[in-house]
N, C-alpha and C positions, 0 to 999 in steps of 0.2 A: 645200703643200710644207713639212717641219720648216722648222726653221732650223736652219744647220750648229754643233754642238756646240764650244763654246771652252774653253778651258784658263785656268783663272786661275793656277794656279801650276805653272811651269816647273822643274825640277832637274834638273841637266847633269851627271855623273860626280863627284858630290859624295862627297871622303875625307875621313873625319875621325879623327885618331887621338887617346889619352890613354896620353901615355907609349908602352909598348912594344906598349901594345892598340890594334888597328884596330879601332874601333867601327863606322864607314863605310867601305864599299870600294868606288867608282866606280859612285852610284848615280845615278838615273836613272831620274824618276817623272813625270807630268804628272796633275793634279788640274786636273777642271773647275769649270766656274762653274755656284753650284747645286747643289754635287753633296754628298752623306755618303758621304765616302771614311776608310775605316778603316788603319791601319796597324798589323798585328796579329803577335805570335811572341812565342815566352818570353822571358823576362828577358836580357837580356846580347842581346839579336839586332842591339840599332841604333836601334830606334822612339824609343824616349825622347829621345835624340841628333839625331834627324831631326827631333823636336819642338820643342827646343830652339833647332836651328839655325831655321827656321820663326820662333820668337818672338822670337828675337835675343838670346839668352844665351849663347850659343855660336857659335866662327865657325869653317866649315872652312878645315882645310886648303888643297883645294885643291876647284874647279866653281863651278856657279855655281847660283842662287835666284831667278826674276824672279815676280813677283806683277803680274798685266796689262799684262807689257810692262817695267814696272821693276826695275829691279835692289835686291834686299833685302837684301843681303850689306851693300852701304854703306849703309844704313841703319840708326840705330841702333833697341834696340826700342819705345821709348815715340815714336818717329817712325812705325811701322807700321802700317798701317790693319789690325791684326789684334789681337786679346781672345783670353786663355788663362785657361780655366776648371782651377784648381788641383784637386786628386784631396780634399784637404782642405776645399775649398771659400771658405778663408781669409774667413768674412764676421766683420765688426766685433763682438763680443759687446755692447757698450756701445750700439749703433745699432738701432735701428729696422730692420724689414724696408724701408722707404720711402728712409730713411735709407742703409742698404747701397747699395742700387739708385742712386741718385741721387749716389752721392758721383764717380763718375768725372765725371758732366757736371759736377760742382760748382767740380774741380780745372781745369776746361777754363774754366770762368770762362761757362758758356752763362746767359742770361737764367733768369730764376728762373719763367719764363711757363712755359717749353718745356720746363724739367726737368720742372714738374710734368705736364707734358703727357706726356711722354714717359713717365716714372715710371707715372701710370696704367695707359695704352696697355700698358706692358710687361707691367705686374702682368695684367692682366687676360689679356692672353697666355699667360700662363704658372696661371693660374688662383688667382691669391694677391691677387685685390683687397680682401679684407674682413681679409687680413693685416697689412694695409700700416703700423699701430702694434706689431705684435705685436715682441717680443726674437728670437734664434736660436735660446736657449735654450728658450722656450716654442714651439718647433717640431718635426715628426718628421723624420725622415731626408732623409725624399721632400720634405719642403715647402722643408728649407731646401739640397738640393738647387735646387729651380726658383728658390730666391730667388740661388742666385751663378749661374744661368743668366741669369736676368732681369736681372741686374746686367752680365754679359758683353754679351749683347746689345742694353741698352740703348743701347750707343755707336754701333751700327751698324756693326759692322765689316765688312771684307769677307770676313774669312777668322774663324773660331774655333775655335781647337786646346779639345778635350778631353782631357785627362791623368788615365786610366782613370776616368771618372768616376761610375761605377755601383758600385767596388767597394764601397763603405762601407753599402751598402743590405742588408736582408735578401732572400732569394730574390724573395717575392712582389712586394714594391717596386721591385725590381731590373726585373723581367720587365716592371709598370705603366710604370716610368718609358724603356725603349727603347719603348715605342708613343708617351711624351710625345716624347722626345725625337727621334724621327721626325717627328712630327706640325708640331711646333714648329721645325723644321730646314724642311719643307715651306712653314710658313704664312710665317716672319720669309724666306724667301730670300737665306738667309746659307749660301755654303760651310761646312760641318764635314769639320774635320778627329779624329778620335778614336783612342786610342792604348789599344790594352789587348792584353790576355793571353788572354781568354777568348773562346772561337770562337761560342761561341753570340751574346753580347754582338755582336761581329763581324758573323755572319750575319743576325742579325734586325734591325739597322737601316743597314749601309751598303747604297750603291749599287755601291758596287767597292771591292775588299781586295786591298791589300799586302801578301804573307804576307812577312815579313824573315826572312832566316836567314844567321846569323851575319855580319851588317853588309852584305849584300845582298837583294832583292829574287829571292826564290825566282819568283814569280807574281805576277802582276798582272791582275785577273778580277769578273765578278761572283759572288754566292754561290752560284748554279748552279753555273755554268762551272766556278768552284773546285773545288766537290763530286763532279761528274759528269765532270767534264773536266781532271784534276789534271795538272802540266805533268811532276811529277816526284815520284816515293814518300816524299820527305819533305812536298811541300806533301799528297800523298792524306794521310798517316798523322796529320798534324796537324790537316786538316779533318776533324770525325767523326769514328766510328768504322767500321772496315776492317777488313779479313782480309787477310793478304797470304803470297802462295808465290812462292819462288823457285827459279829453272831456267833454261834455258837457252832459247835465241827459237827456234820452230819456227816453220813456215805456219801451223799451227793456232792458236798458243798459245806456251806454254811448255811445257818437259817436266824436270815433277819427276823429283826422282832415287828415290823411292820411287813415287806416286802415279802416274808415266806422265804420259803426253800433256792440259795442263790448258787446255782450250779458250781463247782470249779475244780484246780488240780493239784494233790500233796506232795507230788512228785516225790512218791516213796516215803516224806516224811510222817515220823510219828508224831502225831498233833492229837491234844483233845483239848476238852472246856471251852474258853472265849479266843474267838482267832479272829482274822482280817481278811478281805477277801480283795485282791488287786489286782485290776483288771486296766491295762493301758487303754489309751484312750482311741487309738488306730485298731484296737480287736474289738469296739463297742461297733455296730451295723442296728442299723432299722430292723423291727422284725418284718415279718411276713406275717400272714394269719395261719394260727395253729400253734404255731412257737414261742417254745417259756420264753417270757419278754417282763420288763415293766414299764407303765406307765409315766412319762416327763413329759415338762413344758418346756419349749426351745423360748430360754430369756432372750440369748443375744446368737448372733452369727458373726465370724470374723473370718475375713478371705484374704489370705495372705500368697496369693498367687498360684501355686503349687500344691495348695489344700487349703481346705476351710477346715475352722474347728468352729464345731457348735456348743454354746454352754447349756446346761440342762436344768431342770430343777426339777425336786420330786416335793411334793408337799410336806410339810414334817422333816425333813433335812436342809439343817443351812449349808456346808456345804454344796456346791455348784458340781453337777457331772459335766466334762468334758470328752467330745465324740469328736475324732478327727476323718475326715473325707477328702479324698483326693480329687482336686478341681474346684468348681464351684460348685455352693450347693442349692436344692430348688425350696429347702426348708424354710420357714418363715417365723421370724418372733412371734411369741405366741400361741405358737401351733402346738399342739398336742400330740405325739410319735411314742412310740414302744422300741425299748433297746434291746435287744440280744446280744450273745457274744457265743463264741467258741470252750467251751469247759473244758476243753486242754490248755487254752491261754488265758483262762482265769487262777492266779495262783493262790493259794491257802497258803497263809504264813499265822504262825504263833501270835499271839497276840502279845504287844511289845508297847508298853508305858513310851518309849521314849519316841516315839513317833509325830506324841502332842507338841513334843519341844521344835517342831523343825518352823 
């Protein structure tokens, strides 16, 4: 039998404004214990805010923050059994890789037995044991990354906020270090908390994503469930990339106002009037003859090794459809093709003003 899943951190209808801007608007999150939980949206959404209040630099408004049961609000932050890894990294130039690592338990005044014990134990977690004299400066991106990670985690906390912490990295380092920083999220059994912008970052190492939009929690889901199962046209259009038509709710579908009747699925929801019809761009296929399809011109073709995506155009819509195909494909600019899809992976969602803003 599992064991039943617990909640390390609680947040009750938490508002926080700055000045005339509500940056939080009565949110209402629960992070488990153990868990890589992401809080992710563009700039200006909340996340940073929400990080904040979390580390204790900021106080709301008005709700409330409990951390296993206790209240974090009256707590101030160097009381808080949580470690916040800075976007800059902030390690000591002047200090030692060993040096960096060690100076929080230094300030804590622990035995000089246990730092060094722990210091090792860390480094070699994090893969930097033969660094451990090296400067910041004689480091690459990726190492002195893990060296303010090993430094966060050295104290043990129970929670550790990330504050975008990938962005400073090149692509390829970027991509190594979400499988470190999964790996190392798994091995230390430390909740992460991680705060960015970028979806992919997002999906390849959280366990569940907070999509925030504009000082509320749009969704709350895993990266599947996100992807496949969007709750609303601004969380589809910001996970991934989508095709999206709008019309009106039939039994079948929707029915564009050019296109006709466009098949798809409500998943239970109750929906009427003007909706959205999103259809990813790997469940668009060529038709066959006989099958509802519609008519596009293939503008461009792009083959990125692993698959081609083809861009589409329908006459009368400026947006571009995009159809993704695995391999190379035989289609030709120019060429004139009929799309179909599956109407269990076309999804109906509500129709949502704030989708123009993305």
């Amino acid at each position: 039998m599992t064991s039943p899943v617990k909640n390390l951190i609680e947040i009750k209808n938490l508002t926080h404004d700055y000045g005339s801007v509500r940056a939080l608007d009565n949110v209402s999150l629960e992070i488990r214990e153990n868990e890589f939980f992401a809080l992710l949206g563009p700039s200006g959404c909340g996340k940073t805010t929400l990080l904040r209040i979390l580390a204790g630099f900021e106080t709301p408004l008005e709700g409330s923050v409990t951390l296993a049961g206790q209240d974090l609000i009256s707590l101030p932050a160097n009381k808080r059994p949580i470690n916040l890894m800075f976007q800059s990294y902030a390690l000591f130039p002047h200090m030692n890789v060993g040096q960096n690592v060690a100076y929080g338990l230094e300030r804590e005044k622990l035995p000089k037995a246990e730092i060094k014990s722990r210091v090792e134990e860390v480094l070699k977690t994090v893969g930097l044991q033969d660094k451990v004299k090296a400067r910041p400066s004689q480091l690459s991106g990726g190492q002195r990354q893990r060296v303010a990670l090993a430094r966060a985690i050295v104290k043990r906390p129970k929670l550790l906020l990330l504050d975008e912490p990938l962005s400073a990295l090149d692509r390829k380092v970027r991509s190594e270090m979400q499988l470190e920083l999964k790996r190392l999220q798994l091995e230390v059994g430390i909740t992460f908390v991680v705060v960015t912008h970028d979806q992919e970052e997002a999906m390849s190492m959280a366990d569940r994503i907070a999509v925030m939009v504009e000082g509320t929690v749009g969704q709350v889901d895993t990266p599947v469930d996100l992807y496949q199962r969007p709750a609303t046209a601004y969380v589809g259009d910001f996970i991934g990339e989508s095709n999206f038509f709008d019309g009106i709710i039939v039994p079948e579908g929707i029915k564009h106002a050019s296109l006709g009747v466009l098949p798809g699925n409500r998943y239970g929801k109750d929906i009427s009037g003007e909706a959205h019809l999103l259809i990813r761009p790997e469940d668009l296929r060529l038709a066959v003859s006989g099958e509802h399809s519609i008519p596009t011109m293939v503008q461009d073709v792009q083959f990125y090794g692993g698959a081609s995506t083809l861009v589409l155009s329908i006459e009368g819509r400026s947006a571009p459809i995009l159809m993704s195909q695995p391999g190379a494909t035989s289609a030709q600019r120019g060429a004139l093709v009929n799309l179909t899809w599956d109407p269990l992976k076309a999804i109906v969602l509500p129709r949502d003003s704030r989708r123009s803003a993305l």
